[in-house]
C-alpha positions as CSV (number, residue, x, y, z in Angstrom):
1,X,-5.2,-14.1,-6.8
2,X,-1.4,-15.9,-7.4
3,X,-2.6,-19.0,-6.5
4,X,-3.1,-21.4,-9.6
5,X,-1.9,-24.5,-8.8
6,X,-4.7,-24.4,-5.2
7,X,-6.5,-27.8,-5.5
8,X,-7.8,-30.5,-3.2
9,X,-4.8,-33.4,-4.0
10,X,-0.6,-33.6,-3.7
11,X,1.6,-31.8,-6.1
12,X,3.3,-34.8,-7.3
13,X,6.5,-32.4,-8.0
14,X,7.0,-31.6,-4.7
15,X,7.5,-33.5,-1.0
16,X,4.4,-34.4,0.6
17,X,4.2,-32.9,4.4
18,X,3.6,-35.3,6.9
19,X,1.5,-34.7,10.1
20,X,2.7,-36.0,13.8
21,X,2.4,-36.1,17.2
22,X,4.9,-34.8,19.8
23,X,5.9,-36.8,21.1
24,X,6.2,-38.9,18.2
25,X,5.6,-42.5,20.1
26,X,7.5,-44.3,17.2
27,X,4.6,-43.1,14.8
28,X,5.3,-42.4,11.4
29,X,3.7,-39.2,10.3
30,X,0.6,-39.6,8.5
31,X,0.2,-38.1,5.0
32,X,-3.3,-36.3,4.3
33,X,-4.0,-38.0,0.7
34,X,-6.5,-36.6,-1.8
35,X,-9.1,-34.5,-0.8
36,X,-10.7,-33.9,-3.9
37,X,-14.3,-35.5,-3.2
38,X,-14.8,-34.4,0.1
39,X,-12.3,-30.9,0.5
40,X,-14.7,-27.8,1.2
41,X,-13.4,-25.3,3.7
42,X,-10.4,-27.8,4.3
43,X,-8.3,-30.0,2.2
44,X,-6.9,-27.4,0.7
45,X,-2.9,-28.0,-0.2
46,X,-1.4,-24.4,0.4
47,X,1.4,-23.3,1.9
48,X,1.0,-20.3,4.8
49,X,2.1,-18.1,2.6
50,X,-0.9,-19.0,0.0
51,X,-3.3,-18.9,2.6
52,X,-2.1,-15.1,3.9
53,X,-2.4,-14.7,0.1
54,X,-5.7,-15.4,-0.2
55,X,-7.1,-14.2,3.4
56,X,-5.2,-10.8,2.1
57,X,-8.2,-10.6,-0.8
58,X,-10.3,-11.4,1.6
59,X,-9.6,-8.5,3.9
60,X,-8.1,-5.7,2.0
61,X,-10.1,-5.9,-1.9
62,X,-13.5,-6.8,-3.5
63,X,-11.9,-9.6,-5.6
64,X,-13.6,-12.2,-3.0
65,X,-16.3,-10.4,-0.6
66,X,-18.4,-7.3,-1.6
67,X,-17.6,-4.6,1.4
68,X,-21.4,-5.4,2.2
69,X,-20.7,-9.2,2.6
70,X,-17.4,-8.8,4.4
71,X,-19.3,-6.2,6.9
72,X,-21.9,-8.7,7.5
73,X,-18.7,-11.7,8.2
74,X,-17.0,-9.2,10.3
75,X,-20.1,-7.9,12.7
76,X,-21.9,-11.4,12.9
77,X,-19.0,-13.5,13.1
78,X,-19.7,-15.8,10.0
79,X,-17.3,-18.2,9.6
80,X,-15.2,-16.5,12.6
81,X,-15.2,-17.6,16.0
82,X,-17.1,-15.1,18.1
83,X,-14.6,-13.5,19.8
84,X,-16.3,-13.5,23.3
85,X,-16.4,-17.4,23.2
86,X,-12.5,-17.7,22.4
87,X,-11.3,-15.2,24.5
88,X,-10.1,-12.9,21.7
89,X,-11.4,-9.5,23.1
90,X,-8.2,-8.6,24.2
91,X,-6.6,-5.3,24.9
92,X,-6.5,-4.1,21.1
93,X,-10.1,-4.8,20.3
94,X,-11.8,-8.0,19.4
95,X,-10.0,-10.2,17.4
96,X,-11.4,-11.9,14.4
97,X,-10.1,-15.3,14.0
98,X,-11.0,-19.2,12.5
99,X,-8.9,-22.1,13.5
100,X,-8.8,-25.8,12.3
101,X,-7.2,-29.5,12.3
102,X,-6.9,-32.3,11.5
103,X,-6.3,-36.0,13.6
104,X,-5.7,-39.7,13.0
105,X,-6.8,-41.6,15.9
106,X,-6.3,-44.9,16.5
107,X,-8.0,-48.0,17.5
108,X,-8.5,-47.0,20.6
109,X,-10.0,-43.1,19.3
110,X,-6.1,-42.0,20.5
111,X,-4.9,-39.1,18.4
112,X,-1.7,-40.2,16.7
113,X,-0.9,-37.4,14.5
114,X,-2.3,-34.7,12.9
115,X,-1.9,-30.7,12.0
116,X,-3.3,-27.4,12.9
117,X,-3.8,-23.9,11.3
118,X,-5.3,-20.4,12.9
119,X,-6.0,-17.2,11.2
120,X,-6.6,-13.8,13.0
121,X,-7.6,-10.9,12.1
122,X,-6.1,-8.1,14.2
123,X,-6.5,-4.4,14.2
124,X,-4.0,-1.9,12.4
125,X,-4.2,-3.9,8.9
126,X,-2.1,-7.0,11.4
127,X,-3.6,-10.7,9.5
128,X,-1.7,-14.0,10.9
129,X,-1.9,-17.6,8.9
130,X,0.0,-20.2,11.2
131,X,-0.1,-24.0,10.1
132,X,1.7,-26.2,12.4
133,X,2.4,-30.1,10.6
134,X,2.2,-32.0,14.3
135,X,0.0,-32.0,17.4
136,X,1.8,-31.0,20.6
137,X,1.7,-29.7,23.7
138,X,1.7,-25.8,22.7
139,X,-1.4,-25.3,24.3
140,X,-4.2,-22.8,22.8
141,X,-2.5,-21.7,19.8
142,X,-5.2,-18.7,19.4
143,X,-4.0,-18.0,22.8
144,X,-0.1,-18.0,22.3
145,X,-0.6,-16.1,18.7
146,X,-2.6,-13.5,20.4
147,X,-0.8,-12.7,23.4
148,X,2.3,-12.6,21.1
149,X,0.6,-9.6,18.7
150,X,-0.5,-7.5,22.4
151,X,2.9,-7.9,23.4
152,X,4.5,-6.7,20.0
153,X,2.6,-3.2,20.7
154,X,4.1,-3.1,24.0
């Protein structure tokens, strides 16, 4: 798929991202460590690029899904959010989508940094991969990535 060096721990020739809040509070961003024991769906160490990479084989060739099984993701909603329950029925047709994150709280169950990561589906062949390094106050990022593909149309 042109993504050999996917695994569950850091690339030790590259710089480690770091996850924050916003506001930062004086925190130093946390780094997500090793993975390898307990990564399944997440702890994967891709870039967005990587993960449009792979979503692409998911979507578009038989290298990952049968077109039986991706039928059966697609209609049921496996592993998507159901689109009713997200508000992603929007004006294009229903929008097939799977977001994520990650926090560190702390003593106090505060969350003190941490990351998240969408993808959509959209009609006309459209797929998004958007992985944001901090927590902040950008609301519903389904939301503000959806609106911004019905307005692209417009």
């Amino acid at each position: 798929m042109g993504i050999p060096e996917a695994r569950c721990e850091f690339f030790s020739n590259t710089i480690e991202t770091r996850f924050y809040n916003v506001p930062d509070n004086g925190i130093v961003g946390k780094l997500a460590g090793d993975w390898t024991k307990t990564g399944g769906g997440g702890g994967w160490y891709l870039s967005a690029i990587e993960l449009a990479q792979f979503l692409a084989h998911v979507r578009y060739n038989d290298k990952i899904l049968t077109p039986a099984t991706r039928k059966l993701m697609d209609e049921n909603y496996l592993g998507w959010m159901d689109p009713a329950a997200w508000d992603l029925n929007r004006e294009y047709g229903a929008y097939l989508g799977h977001r994520g994150d990650l926090n560190w709280r702390d003593a106090n169950k505060v969350r003190i940094a941490g990351m998240t990561s969408l993808i959509l589906n959209y009609p006309y062949g459209v797929q998004v991969s958007l992985l944001v390094n901090s927590l902040g106050t950008y609301g519903s990022t389904h939301d503000v990535v959806a609106k911004a593909f019905d307005a692209a149309w417009k």
